[in-house]
C-alpha positions in Angstrom: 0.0 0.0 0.0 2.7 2.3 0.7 4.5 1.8 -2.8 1.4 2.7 -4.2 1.1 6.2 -2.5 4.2 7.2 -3.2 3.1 6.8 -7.2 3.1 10.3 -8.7 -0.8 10.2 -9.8 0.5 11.7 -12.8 2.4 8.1 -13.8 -0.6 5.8 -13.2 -1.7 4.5 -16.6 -4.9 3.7 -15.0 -8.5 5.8 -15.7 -8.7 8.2 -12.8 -6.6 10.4 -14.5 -7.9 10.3 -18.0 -11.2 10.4 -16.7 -10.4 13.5 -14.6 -9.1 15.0 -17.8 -11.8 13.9 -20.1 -14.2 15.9 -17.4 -11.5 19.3 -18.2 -12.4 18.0 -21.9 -15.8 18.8 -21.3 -15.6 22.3 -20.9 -13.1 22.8 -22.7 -14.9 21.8 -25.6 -18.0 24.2 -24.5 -15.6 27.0 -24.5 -14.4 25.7 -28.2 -17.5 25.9 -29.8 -17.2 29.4 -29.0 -14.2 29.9 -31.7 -16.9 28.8 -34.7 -19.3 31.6 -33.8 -17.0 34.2 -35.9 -17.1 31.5 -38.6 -20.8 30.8 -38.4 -22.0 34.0 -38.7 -20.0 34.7 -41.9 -21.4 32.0 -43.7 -25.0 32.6 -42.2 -25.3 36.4 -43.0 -26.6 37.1 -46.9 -23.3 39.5 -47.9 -20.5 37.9 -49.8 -16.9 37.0 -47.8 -14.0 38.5 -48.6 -10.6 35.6 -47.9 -9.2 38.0 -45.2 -12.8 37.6 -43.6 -12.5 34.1 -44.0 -8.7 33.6 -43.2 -9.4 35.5 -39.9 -12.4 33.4 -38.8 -10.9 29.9 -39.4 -7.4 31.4 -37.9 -10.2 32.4 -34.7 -10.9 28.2 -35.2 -7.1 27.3 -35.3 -6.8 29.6 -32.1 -9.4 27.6 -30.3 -7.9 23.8 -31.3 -4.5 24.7 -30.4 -5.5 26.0 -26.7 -7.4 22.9 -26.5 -6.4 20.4 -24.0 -6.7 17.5 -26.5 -4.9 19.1 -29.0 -1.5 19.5 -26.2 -1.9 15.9 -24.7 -4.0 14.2 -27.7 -1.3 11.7 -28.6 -1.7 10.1 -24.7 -5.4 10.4 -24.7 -5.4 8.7 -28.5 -3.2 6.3 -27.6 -5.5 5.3 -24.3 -9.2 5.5 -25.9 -7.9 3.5 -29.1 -6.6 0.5 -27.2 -10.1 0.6 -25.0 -11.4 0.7 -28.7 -13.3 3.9 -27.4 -12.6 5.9 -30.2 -11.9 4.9 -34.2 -8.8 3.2 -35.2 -7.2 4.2 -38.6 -9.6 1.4 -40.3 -12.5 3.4 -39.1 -10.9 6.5 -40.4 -12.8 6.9 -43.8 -16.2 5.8 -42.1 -15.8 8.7 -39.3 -14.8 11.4 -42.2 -18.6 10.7 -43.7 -20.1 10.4 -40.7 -18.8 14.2 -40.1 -19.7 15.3 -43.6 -23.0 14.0 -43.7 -23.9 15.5 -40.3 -22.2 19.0 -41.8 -24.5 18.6 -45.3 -27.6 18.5 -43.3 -26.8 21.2 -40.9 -25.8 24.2 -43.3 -27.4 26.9 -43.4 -26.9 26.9 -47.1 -28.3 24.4 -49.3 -25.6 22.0 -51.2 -26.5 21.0 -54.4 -26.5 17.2 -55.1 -24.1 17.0 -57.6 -21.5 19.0 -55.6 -21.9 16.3 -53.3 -21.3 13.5 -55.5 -18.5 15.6 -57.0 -16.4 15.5 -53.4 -17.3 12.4 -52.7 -15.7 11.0 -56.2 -12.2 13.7 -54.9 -13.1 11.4 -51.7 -12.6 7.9 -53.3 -9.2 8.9 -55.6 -7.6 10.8 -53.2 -7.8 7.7 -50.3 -6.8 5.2 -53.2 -3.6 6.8 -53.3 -0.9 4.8 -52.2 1.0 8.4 -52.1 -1.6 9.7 -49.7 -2.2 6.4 -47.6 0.2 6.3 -44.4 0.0 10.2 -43.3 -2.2 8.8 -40.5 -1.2 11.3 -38.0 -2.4 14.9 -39.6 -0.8 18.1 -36.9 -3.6 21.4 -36.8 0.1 22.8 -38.9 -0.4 20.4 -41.8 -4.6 21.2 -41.7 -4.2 24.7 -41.3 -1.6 25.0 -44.3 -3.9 22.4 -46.5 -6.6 24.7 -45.6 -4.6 28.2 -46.3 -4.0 26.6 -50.2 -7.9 26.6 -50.6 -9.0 29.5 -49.1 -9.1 31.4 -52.4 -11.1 28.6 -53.6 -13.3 28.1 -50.5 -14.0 31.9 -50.9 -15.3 31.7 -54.3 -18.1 28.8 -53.1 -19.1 30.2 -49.9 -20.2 33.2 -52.2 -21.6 31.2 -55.0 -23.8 29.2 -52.8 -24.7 33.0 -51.0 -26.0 34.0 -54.7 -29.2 32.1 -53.7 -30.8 28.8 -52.7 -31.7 28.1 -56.6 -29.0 27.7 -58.4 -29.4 28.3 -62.3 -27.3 26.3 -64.7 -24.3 28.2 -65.2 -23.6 28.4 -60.8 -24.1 24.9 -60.8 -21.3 24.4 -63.8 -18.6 27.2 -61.9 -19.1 24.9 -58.5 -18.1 21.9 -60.5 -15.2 23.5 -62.6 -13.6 24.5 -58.7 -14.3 20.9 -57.8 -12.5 19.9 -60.7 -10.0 21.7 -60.3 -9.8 20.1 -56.7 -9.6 16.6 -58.2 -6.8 18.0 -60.7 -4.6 19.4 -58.0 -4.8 15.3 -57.0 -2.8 14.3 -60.3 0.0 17.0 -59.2 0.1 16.1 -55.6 0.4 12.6 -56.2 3.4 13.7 -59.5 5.0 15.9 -56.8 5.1 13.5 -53.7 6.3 10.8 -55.9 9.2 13.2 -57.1 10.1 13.6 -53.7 11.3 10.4 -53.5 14.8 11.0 -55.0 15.5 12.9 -51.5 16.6 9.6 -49.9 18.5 8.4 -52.7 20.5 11.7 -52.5 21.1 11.3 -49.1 22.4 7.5 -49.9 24.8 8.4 -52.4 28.5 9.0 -52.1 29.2 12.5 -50.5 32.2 12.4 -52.7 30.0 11.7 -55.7 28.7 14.8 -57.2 28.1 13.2 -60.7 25.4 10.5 -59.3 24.1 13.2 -56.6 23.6 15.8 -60.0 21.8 13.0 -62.0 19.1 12.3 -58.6 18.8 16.2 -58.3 17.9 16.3 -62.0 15.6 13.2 -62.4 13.9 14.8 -59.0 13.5 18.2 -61.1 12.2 17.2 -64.1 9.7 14.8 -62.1 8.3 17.3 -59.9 7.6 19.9 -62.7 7.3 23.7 -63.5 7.7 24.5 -60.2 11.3 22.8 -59.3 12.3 23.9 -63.2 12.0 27.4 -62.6 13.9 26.9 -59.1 16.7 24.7 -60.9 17.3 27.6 -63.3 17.4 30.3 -60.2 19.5 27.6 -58.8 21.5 27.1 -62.1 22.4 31.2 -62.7 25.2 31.3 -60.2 27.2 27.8 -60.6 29.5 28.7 -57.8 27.0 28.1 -55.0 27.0 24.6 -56.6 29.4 21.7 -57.1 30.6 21.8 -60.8 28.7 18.3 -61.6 25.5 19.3 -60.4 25.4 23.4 -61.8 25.9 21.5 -65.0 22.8 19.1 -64.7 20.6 22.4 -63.6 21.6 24.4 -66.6 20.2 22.3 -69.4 17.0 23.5 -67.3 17.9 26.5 -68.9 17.5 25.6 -72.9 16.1 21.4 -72.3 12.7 21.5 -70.4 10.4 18.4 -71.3 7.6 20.4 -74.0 3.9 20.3 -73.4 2.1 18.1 -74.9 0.4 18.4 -78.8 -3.1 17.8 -77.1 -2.0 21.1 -74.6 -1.2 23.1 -76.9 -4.1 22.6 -79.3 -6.4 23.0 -75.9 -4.6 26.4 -75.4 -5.9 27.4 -78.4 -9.4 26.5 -78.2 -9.8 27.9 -74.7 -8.2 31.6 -75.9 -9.7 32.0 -79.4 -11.8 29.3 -79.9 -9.8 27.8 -83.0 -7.0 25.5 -83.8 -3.6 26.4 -84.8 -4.3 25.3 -88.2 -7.2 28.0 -88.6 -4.5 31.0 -87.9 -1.1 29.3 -89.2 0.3 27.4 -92.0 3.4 25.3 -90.9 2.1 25.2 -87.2 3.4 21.8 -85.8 2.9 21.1 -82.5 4.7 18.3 -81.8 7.4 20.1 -82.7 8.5 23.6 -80.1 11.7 25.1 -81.0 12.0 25.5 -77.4 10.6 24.5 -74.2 10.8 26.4 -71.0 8.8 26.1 -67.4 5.9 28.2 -68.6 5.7 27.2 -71.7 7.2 26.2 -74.8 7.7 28.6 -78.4 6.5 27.1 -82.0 7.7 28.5 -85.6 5.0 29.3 -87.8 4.1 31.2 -90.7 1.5 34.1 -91.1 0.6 36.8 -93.4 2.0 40.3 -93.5 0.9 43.3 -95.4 4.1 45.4 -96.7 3.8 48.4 -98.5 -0.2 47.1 -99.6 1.1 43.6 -100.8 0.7 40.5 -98.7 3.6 38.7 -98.0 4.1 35.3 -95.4 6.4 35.7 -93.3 7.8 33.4 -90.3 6.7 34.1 -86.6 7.4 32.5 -83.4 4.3 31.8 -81.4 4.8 31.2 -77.4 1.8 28.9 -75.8 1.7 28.9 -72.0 1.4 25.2 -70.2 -2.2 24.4 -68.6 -2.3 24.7 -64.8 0.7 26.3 -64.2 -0.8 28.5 -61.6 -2.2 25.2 -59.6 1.5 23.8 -59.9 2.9 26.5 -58.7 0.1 26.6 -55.8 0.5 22.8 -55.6 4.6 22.9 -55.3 4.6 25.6 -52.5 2.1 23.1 -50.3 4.2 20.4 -51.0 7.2 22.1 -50.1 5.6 23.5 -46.9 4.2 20.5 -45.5 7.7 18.4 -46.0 9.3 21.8 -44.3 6.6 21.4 -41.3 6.9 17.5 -41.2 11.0 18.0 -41.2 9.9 19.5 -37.9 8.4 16.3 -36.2 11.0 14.1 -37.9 14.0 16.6 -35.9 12.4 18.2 -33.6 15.6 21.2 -32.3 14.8 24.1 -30.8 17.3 26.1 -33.1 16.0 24.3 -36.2 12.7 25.3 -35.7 13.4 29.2 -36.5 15.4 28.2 -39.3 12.5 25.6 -40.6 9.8 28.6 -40.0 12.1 30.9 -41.3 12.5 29.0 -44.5 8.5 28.3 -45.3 7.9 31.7 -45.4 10.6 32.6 -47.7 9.5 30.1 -50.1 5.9 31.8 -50.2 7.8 35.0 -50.5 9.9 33.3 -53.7 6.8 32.2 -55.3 4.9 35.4 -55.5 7.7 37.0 -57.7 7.2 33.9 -60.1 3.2 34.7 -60.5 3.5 38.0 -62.3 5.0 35.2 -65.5 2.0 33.1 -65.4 -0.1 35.9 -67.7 1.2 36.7 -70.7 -1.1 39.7 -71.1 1.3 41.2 -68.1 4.0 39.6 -70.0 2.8 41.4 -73.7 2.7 44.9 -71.7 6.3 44.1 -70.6 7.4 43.1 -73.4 5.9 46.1 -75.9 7.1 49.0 -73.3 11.1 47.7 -73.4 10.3 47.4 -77.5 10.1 51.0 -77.7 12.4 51.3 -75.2 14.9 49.4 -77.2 14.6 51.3 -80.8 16.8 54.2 -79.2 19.5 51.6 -78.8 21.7 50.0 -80.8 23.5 47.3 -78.5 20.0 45.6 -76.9 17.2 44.7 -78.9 13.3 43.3 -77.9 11.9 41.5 -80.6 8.2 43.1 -82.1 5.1 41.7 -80.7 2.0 41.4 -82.5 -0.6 39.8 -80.6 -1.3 38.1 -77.2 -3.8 36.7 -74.9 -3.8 34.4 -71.8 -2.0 32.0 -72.6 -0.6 32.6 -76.5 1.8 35.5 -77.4 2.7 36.0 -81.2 6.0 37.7 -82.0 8.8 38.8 -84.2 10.9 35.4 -85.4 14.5 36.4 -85.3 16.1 34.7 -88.7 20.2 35.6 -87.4 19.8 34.9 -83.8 20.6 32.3 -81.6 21.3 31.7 -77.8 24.1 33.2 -76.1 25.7 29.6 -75.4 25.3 28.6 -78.6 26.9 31.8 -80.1 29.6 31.2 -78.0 30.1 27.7 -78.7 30.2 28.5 -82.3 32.7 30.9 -82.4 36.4 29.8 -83.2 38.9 29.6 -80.4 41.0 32.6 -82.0 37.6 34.6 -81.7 36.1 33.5 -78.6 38.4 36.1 -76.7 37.1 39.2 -78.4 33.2 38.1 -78.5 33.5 37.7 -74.9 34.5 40.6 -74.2 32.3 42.6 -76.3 29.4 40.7 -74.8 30.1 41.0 -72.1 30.8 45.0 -72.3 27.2 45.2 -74.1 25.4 43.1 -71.3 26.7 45.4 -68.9 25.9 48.2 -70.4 22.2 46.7 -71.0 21.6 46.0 -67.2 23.1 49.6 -66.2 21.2 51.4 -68.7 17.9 49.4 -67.6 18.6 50.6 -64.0 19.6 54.0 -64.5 17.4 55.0 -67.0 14.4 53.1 -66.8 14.6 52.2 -63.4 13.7 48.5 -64.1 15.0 45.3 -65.2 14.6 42.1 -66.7 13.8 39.7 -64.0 15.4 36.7 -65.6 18.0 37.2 -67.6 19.7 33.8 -67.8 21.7 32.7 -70.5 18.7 31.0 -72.3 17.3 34.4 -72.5 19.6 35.7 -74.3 19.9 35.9 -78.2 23.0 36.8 -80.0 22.2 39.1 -83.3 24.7 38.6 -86.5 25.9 41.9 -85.3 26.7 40.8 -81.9 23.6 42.9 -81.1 21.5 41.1 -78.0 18.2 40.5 -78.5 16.4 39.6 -74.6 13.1 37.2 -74.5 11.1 36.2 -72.4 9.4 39.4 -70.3 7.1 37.9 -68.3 9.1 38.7 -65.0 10.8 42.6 -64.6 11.5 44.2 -61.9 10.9 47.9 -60.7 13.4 49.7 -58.8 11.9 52.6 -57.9 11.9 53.3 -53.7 14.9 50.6 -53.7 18.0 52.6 -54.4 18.7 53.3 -51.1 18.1 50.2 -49.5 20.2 48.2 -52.3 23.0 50.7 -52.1 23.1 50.0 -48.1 23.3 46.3 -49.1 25.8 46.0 -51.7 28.2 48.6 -49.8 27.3 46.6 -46.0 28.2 43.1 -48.4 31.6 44.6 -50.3 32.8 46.3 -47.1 32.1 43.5 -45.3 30.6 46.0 -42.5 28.5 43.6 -40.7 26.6 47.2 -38.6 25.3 48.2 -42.2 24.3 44.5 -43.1 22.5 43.4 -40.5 20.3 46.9 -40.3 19.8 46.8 -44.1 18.4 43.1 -44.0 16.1 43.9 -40.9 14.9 46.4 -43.0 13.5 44.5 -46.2 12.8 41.8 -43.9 9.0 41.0 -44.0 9.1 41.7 -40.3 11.1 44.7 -39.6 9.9 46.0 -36.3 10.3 42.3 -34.7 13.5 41.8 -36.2 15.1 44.8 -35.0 14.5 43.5 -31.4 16.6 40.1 -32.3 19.7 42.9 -33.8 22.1 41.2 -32.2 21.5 37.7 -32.9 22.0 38.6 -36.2 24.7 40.5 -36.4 26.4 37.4 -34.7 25.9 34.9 -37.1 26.3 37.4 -40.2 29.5 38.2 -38.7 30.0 34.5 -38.0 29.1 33.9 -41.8 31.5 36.4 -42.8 34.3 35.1 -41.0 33.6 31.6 -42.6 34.0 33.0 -46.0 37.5 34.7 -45.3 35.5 38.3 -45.9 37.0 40.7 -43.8 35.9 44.3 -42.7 37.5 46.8 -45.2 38.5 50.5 -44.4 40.4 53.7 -45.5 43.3 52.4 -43.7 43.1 48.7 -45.1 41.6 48.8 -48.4 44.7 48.6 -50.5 46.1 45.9 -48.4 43.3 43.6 -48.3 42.3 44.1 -51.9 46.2 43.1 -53.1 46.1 40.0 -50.4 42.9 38.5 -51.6 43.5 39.6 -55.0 40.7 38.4 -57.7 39.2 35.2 -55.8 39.1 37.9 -53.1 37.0 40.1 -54.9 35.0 36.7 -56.6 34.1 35.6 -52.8 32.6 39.4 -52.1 30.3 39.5 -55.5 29.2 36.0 -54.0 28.5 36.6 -50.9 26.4 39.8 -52.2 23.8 37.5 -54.0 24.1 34.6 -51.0 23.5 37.0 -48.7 20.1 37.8 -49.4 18.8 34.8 -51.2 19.7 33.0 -47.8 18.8 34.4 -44.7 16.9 31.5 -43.4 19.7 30.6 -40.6 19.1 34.2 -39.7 15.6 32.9 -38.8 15.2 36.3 -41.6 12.8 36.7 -44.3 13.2 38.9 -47.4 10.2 40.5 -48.9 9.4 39.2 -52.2 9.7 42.5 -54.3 13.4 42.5 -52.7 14.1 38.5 -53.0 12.9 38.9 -56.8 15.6 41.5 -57.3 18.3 39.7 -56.0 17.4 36.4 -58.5 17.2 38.9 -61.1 20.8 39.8 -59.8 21.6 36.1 -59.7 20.3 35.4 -63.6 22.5 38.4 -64.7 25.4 37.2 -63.1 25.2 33.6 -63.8 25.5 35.0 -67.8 28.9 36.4 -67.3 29.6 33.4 -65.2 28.4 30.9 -68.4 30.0 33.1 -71.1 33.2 32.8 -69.1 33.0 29.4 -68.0 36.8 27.4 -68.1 38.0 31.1 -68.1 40.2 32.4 -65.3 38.2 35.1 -63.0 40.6 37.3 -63.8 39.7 37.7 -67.5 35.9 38.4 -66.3 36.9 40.9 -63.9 39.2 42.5 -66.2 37.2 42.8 -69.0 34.0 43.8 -66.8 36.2 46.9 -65.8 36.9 47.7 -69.3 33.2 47.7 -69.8 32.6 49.5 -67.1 35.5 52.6 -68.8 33.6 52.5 -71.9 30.0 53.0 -70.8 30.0 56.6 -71.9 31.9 55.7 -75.1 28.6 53.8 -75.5 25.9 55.7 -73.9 27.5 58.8 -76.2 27.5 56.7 -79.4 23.6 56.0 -78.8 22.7 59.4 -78.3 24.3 60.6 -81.5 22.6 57.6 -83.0 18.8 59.0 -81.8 19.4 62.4 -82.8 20.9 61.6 -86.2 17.5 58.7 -86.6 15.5 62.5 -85.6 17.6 64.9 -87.9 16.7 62.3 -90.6 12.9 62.1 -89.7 12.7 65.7 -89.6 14.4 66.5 -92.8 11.9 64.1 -94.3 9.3 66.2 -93.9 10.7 69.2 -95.3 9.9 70.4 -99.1 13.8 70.7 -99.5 15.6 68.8 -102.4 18.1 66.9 -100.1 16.4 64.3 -98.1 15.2 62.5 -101.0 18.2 61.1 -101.3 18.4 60.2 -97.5 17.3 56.8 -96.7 14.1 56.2 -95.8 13.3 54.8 -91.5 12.8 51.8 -91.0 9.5 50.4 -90.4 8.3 47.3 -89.1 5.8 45.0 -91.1 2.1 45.4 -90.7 1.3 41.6 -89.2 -2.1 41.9 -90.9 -5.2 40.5 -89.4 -4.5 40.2 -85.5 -5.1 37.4 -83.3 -8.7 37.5 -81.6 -8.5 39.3 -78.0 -5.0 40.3 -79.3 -3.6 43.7 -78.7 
């Protein structure tokens, strides 16, 4: 009797103890009911939602579960009822989830229209006869919540469809089932995405040593996970020196070889923008055949009539046709991604990886919004037409002419003499290759500068694969569906790059805090990080420079010196998750836009000593006004000319004529 007493209570496995806190439960739940009423009277009231109304009443819901006793001790209580057999077991799983859902159905205040019903219940059946999905078991409020968060949007739009009334005509019933469909799509990427995420072990199996095999698993992995990882693989793939030479390699044939959609996709595109095949608006369309493929989509040669000087003439085109769903894979990937980063946390659980973990979801979400703005290619037409006209003042960048454009199908200007920048360079003979590097290098520099300076904006992804090389040596930049504004950033990129060259760690750390996404919480944790930059620094052989060691330290680390300061500029800021840090997305898009331009010089000089690349980068940098000059007496000759044109003198007839670019005819339907 006396061992027994001196039993903490807490240690018997026996019932008084659950029972006493299934009792607590009790209330506890009363009180939880309380945290639906925000939720409740949203969907009961006859106004539409808005998804911050929505986000904030289930977060009231999430608020509620989390202070819930059951939710901090569930896995003791679980573990107790479900060997009593008081509660289900995983078998019983599936019969409790429509237990729940039918008891929801004939509560809501809203009528649900039968065939809505019989469309979740066939998502039901595929998505628990997937082997991918079977074995989660053991879903946290994080992995619900986040699962949840995806669908808001989508949740939004029903809530306020089934609001519109209690009879549904015809066309509500057929947008409710296209979001439902697009539900049961999302299933064929989640199970593509999870099954790509199988290559992690492998990875983690191979040799250490090995970078070959470890570059082939981290390209079969990319290619079968999709748009998403492509688009990373080339951010990834722009600055080969964060990478081991093997695997940079693998990533950059992401940047010219992407797997092409499919001839069934593209002729889809096509009837969902215009309502016609290719055939009906092309001769010579084949679309089996893309002269390119990329992660948004893939280009096509075709041929099309132009009207010149009153006669029609067919001439070439390229037409570029967006892939189908790329908005849900990009949706789909950043799930994915976030609930392996929030499982990650159960698998090793560390107090100081936590931060990092959290830290690193949110940058992700921050990364993917400055991909979105590529997914339209009416943003992407507007782009592209304002740097056109931008570009016909210049005579070292060029844009090629668009003609037409609509969701998802942009038709522009085929250039005959042009080819990609690696391909230029591959093609050149050894005795040349020295002189077109440096000259393309000189005119790339002066492209970005000139961007920045003048316009105030960039091209956000100016990887090699979006470069062209003119006859002339002239470049010609593609693909515009990502730039990037720098207006309001001067200041706070000039802090940056100076705090990062300097190595001044005070300047570094205040700049980051502020174009964190969190500035005024970050500046309490100042300290912190200032440590580990400093400690980052250190680990890179980056010291502080001043007045009175400049000289020195510049001679002692000589070019690989000033090579491990350009790097640690760009690594800086694209990884500040062991800062527990996160960069806003206008200010994380600028620096890969940074990392795109720079992996260009590093590809055009690759097997090259840095020194040449520096060298010949500070050439370029002497001659920008030789340039800049030699453009400006280029407009204002192109303007004497026009001018004179128009006179009644006898002279400018024998001037030649502007140039003009072709009439492309009949436009596109819905183009511009």
């Amino acid at each position: 009797m006396t061992e027994k007493r001196q039993n903490p209570p807490s240690k018997r496995p026996g019932g008084i103890a659950i029972l006493g806190e299934l009792g607590s439960l009790t209330v506890q739940t009363y009180r939880l009911s309380r945290a639906f009423s925000p939720l409740v009277r949203l969907l009961a009231h006859e106004h539409d939602i808005t998804r911050d109304e929505l986000t904030a009443a289930v977060d009231t819901v999430f608020e509620g579960l989390y202070a819930h006793p059951a939710t901090r001790s569930i896995e003791r209580i679980t573990d107790y009822l479900r060997a009593r057999k008081m509660i289900p077991d995983e078998q019983s799983t599936e019969d409790l989830i429509r237990f729940v859902v039918d008891q929801m159905l004939q509560r809501s205040p809203v009528p649900v229209p039968q065939a809505l019903v019989d469309e979740f219940w066939q998502f039901f059946e595929e998505l628990f006869s997937s082997e991918e999905i079977k074995g989660l078991g053991e879903m946290t409020l994080d992995m619900v919540r986040l699962v949840i968060a995806t669908y808001e949007p989508l949740l939004t739009e029903v809530v306020n469809i089934l609001k519109a009334g209690r009879r549904f005509n015809q066309w509500q019933l057929q947008e409710l089932l296209r979001r439902a469909q697009t539900v049961r799509g999302d299933i064929t990427i989640v199970r593509r995405q999870l099954r790509a995420l199988r290559w992690v072990r492998p990875f983690f199996q191979a040799d250490p040593r090995d970078f070959r095999q470890q570059a082939q698993i981290v390209a079969n992995m990319v290619r079968e996970f999709g748009p998403f990882f492509i688009k990373m693989a080339q951010v990834a793939a722009a600055n080969a020196d964060f990478l081991p030479n093997e695997i940079a390699h693998e990533l950059q044939v992401f940047h010219e070889d992407v797997p092409p959609m499919s001839a069934q996709e593209v002729e889809q595109a096509f009837l969902e923008c215009f309502g016609k095949h290719p055939s009906d608006l092309y001769m010579g369309f084949d679309a089996e055949k893309p002269l390119r493929s990329g992660s948004i989509g893939s280009v096509y040669l075709a041929k099309k009539p132009f009207v010149e000087n009153g006669v029609e003439v067919l001439r070439p085109i390229i037409v570029k046709v967006g892939r189908h769903n790329i908005d849900r894979e990009f949706a789909i990937g950043k799930l994915v991604i976030g609930l392996a980063i929030i499982s990650s946390q159960y698998w090793a659980p560390h107090s100081k990886l936590a931060p990092f973990l959290r830290a690193l979801q949110e940058q992700v979400d921050e990364f993917v919004a400055g991909f979105l703005q590529e997914l339209d290619f009416e943003d992407e037409a507007q782009n592209q037409l304002r740097f056109y006209d931008r570009a016909q003042s210049s005579s070292v960048w060029r844009v090629p002419a668009l003609y037409g454009s609509s969701r998802r199908i942009l038709e522009m200007e085929f250039l005959a003499d042009g080819e990609s920048l690696m391909r230029a360079l591959r093609r050149q003979t050894p005795a040349a290759r020295r002189r077109f590097r440096a000259q393309v290098a000189e005119r790339l520099l002066y492209t970005i500068l000139h961007h920045a300076m003048v316009y105030r904006e960039m091209h956000g992804d100016l990887h090699p694969g979006n470069i062209m090389i003119g006859s002339d040596n002239a470049l010609y930049l593609i693909d515009w569906g990502n730039t990037v504004p720098l207006d309001g950033k001067w200041d706070a990129v000039w802090d940056y790059v100076s705090g990062a060259c300097l190595a001044d760690v005070d300047l570094l750390t205040d700049t980051l805090i502020r174009i964190s996404t969190a500035p005024e919480a970050n500046a309490k944790r100042r300290q912190e990080i200032r440590s580990l930059l400093a400690e980052t620094l250190a680990k890179r052989d980056i010291k502080p420079l001043s007045t009175r060691n400049l000289v020195s330290e510049l001679r002692r680390g000589g070019y690989d010196g000033l090579r491990r300061r350009g790097q640690a500029i760009l690594h800086l800021m694209s990884n500040t998750q062991h800062l527990g840090l996160v960069v806003r997305s206008d200010y994380t898009h600028l620096s890969r836009a940074l990392m795109a331009a720079a992996g260009s010089f590093g590809s055009l000089y690759e097997g090259v000593p840095k020194r040449t690349l520096v060298r010949d980068l500070l050439s370029g940098v002497l001659r920008l006004p030789l340039l800049y000059s030699r453009d400006r007496i280029r407009n204002e000759v192109i303007d004497l000319r026009r001018r004179l044109a128009f006179q009644p003198a006898a002279r400018p007839a024998a001037l030649p004529a502007p140039e003009r670019r072709p009439d492309p005819g009949p436009r596109l339907p819905g183009a511009r």
